[in-house]
N, C-alpha and C positions, 0 to 999 in steps of 0.2 A: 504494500500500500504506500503511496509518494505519501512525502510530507504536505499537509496541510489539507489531503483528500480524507472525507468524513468515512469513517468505518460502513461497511457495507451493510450492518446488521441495523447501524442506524439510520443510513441511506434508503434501505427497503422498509422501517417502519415508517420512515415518512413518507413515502409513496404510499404505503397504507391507511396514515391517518390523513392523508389530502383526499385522496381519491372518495375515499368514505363521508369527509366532507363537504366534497361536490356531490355525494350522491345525497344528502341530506338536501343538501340547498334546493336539489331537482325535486324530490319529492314533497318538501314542505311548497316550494312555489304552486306544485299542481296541486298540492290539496288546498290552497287557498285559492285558485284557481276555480279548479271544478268542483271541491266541495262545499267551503264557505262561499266564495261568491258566485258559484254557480247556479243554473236554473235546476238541474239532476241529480242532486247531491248525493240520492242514496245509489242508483243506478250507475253513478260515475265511480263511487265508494270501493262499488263489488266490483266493476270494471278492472282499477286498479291493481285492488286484489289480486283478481287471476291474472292478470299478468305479470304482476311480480312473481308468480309462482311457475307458470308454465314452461318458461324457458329452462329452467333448469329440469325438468322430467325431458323436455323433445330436442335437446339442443345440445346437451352436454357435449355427446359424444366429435363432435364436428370442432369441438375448440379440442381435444385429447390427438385428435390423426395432425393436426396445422400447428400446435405446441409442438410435439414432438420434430418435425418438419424445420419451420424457423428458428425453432429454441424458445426460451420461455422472455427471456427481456427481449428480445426483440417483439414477437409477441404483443407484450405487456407495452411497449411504446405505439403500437398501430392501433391497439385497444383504445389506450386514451386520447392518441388526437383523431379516432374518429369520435370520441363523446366529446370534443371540444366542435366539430361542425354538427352532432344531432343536438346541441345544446344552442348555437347559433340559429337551426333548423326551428328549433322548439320557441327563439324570440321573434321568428321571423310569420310564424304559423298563425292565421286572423282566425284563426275556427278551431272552436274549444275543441271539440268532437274528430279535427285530424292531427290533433295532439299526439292521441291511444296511438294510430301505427308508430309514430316517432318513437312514444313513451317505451314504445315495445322492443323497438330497434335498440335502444339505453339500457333497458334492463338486461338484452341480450349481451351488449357491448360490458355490463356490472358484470354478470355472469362469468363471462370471457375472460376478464378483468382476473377475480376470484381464482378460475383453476390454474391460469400462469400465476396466481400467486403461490398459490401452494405449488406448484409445480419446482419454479424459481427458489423457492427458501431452503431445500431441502441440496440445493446445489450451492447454497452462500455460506451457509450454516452447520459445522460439525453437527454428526450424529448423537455427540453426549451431548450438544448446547441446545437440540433442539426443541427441546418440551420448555426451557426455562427462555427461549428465544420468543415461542408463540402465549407465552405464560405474559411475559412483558409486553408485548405486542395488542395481547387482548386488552391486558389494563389501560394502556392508554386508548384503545378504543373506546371504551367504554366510558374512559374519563370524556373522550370528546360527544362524547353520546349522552352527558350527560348535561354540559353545558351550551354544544351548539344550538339545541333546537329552539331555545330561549332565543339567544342570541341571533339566529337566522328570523325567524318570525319578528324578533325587534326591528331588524334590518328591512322584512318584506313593509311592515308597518312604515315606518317612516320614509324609507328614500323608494319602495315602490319594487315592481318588477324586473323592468328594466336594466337596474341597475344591479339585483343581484345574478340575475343570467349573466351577465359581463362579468361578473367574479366569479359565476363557476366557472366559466372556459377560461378564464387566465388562472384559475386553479388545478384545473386537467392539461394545460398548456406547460405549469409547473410541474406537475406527475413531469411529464415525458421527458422533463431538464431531468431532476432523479434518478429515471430510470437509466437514464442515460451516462449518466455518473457509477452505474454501478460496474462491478467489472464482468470482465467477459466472463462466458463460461466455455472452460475446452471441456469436448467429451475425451473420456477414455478409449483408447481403442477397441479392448473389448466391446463398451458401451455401443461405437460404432459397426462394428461387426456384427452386434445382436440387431441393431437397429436397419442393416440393409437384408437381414436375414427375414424381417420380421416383415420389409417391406413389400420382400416375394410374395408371402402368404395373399391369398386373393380370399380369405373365406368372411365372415359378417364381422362387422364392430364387435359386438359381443364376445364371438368364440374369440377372434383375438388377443382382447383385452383378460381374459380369461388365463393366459400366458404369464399375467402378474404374480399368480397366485402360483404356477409352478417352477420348483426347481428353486424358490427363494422363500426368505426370509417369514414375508408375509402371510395372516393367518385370515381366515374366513371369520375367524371366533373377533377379530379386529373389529372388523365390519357389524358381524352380531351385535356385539355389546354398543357400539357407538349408534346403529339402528333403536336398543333399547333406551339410550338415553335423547335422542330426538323422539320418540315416541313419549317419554314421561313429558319434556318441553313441548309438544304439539297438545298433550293433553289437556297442562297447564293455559295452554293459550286459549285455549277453546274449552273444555269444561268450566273452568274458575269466572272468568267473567258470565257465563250462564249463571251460575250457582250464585255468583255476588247478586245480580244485580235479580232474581228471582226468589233468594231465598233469603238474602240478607238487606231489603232494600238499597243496594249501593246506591251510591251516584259518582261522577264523572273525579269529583273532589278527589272521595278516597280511593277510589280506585286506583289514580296518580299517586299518593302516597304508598299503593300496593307494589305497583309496577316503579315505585326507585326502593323498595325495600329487597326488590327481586334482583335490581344493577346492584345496588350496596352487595349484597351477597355474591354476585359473578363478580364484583371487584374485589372483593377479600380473596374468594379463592384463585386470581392470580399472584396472590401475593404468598397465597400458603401452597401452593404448586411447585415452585421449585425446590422447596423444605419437605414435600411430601412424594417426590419424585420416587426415591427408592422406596418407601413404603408401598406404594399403588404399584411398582411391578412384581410386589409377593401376589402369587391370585389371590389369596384369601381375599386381600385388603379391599380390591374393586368389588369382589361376589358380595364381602358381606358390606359396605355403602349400596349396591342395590335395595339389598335388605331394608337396611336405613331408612332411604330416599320415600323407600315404596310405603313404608310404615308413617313416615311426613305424612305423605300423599295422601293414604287411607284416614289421618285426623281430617285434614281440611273440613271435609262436610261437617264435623262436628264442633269446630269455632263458630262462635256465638256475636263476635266482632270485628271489623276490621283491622284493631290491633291483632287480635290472636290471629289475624289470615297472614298480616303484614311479618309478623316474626316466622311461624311457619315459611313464609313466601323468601323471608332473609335466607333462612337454611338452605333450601331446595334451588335459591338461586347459586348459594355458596358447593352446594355438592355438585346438580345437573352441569355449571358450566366448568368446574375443577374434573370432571371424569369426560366431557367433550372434549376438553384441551389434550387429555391424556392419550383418549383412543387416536383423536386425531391425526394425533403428533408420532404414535405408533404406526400408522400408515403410510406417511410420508414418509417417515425414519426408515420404515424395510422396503420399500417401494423399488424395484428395478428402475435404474436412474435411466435407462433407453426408451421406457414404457413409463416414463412419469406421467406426463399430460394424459395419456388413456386412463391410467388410473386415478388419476384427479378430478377427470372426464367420469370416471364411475362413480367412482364415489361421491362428485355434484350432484348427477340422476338417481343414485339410492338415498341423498338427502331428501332432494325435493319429495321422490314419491313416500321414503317414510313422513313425511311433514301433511301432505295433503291426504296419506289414505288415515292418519289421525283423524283431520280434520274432518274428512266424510265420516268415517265412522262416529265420530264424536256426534255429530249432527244428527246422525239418526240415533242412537242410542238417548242422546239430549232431550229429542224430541218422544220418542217412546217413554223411556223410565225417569226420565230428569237429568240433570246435570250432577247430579250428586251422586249418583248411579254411575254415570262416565267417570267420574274422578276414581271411584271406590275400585272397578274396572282395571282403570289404568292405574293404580297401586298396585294389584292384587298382578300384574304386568312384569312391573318395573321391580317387584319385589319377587317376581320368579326366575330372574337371571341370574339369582343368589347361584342356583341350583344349574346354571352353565360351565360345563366343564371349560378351564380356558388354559391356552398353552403359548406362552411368550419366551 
């Protein structure tokens, strides 16, 4: 590294907390757009919605074959200066309603974004520093998660839309300086060898990608248990607000004091993450925080107020995002470095679809037995991975 060039580890956490900043600025602008000032607020609401969620089920796999291909920072540089013209695209657009294709082309471009990152860290980053790398990484996410939205909405208020569009794209303009800063990555030769071998194969995405899991490191039981823990947080997302605002009269107030009780907790346990790294690779220690987790889980229905939901919600934010960083961090760590983007690429698609078939099923289960019923559900879930054999 020359003198006076910033470390690379803190080079790519800033790419990560700008990037996530402009994606804040996009999303806050259209929900003040289309929802508070618009004529379709709820219609535009749901719209949103699913398109935040769709790209990663149908699209993964198409950013994992073109990673692999250009490499991950290059990549990662074409990513964001096309969301610096669909961001120019987005000030330029008179019609609220052809916003949606742009918005959808952005989330793709987030998306994209996302598996060259994971892709990329796991080539900057020793395999011992890596859990304590995305340990720190998340916390200041989360710190910026926790004061920009204030901050941007002050910003849309006073000086207007205008003018904060022209700060995202010279903030994604910025990314692509960073990224750019960072250093090269040479493959290994082996790496390259697997890689023009892998490129003969003519048979589907899938069975290729499928190649990850043999002959290395990495386990299916990885994937398992990190599906179990977006399954408990998809629960959470979707049953608990049912259950508040049906069986606890909420309102919008507490809720907000619910949801920074659930940040206060994913913030702590970045901080007891790298202190707790060797303990969470004895199995016992992850099987039995399932346990844990699920038994939180199974109380909720029975708080009586939104303090006892808010300290419950501290914990289960403190555990769910402490055992997400873990598994995560185990995938990228064993990951065949020729086949990264394919398998950043899978594991985008197995997020998304564990996040949305929660969310179906939460809905009808919500709507049949109640919301307290789903919760009880997804403990009785999350507290039977106890009983998953696992092998690291």
């Amino acid at each position: 590294m020359k003198a006076g060039q910033m470390h690379p580890k803190y080079l790519m956490i800033s790419v990560d907390f700008f990037s996530d900043i402009g994606n804040k600025f996009i999303g806050l602008i259209l929900l003040d757009l289309l929802v508070f000032k618009g004529a379709s607020a709820l219609s535009s609401l749901v719209l949103l919605c699913v398109i935040d969620q769709l790209p990663s089920v149908l699209l993964s796999p198409l950013a994992g074959i073109y990673i692999d291909r250009v490499g991950p920072k290059k990549w990662l540089m074409l990513v964001n200066m096309s969301k610096c013209v669909l961001v120019a695209v987005i000030a330029a657009t008179a019609s609220q309603w052809a916003i949606f294709p742009v918005y959808f082309c952005f989330i793709v471009a987030s998306l994209f974004f996302s598996i060259g990152q994971l892709s990329l860290v796991p080539m900057l980053i020793p395999k011992n520093r890596l859990m304590a790398f995305n340990a720190l990484n998340e916390r200041i996410a989360i710190a910026g998660g926790i004061l920009s939205p204030w901050l941007i909405g002050m910003m849309l208020e006073k000086t207007g839309r205008s003018t904060a569009l022209g700060l995202t794209c010279l903030i994604f303009a910025f990314t692509v300086l960073l990224i750019a800063g960072l250093p090269k990555i040479n493959k290994s030769r082996a790496s390259e060898k697997a890689g023009q071998i892998l490129k003969q194969k003519t048979g589907p995405f899938f069975s290729r990608t499928r190649a990850a899991f043999n002959g290395c490191q990495i386990n299916y039981v990885y994937f398992l248990m990190l599906g179990v823990v977006l399954l408990g947080g998809g629960v959470l997302n979707i049953g608990l607000p049912f259950y508040f605002k049906t069986n606890l009269n909420g309102d919008i107030a507490r809720w907000g004091f619910i949801m920074s009780a659930f940040q206060a907790g994913a913030f702590s346990s970045t901080l007891l993450l790298p202190l707790c790294e060797a303990k969470l690779k004895q199995p016992a220690i992850p099987s039995f925080s399932f346990l844990v987790l699920g038994g939180a889980m199974f109380v909720l229905p029975y708080a009586t107020d939104y303090l006892q939901v808010s300290v419950l919600m501290f914990f289960l934010g403190c555990g769910f995002t402490m055992l997400h960083i873990f598994w995560e961090s185990l995938i990228q760590q064993y990951s065949p470095r020729h086949m990264i983007g394919k398998t950043m690429s899978l594991l985008s698609s197995y997020k998304g679809l564990c996040y949305l078939g929660t969310v179906l099923t939460g809905a009808m289960i919500s709507s049949i037995w109640g919301a307290e019923s789903f919760l009880m559900i997804g403990s009785l879930v999350v507290g039977a991975a106890f009983f998953i054999p696992q092998k690291q």
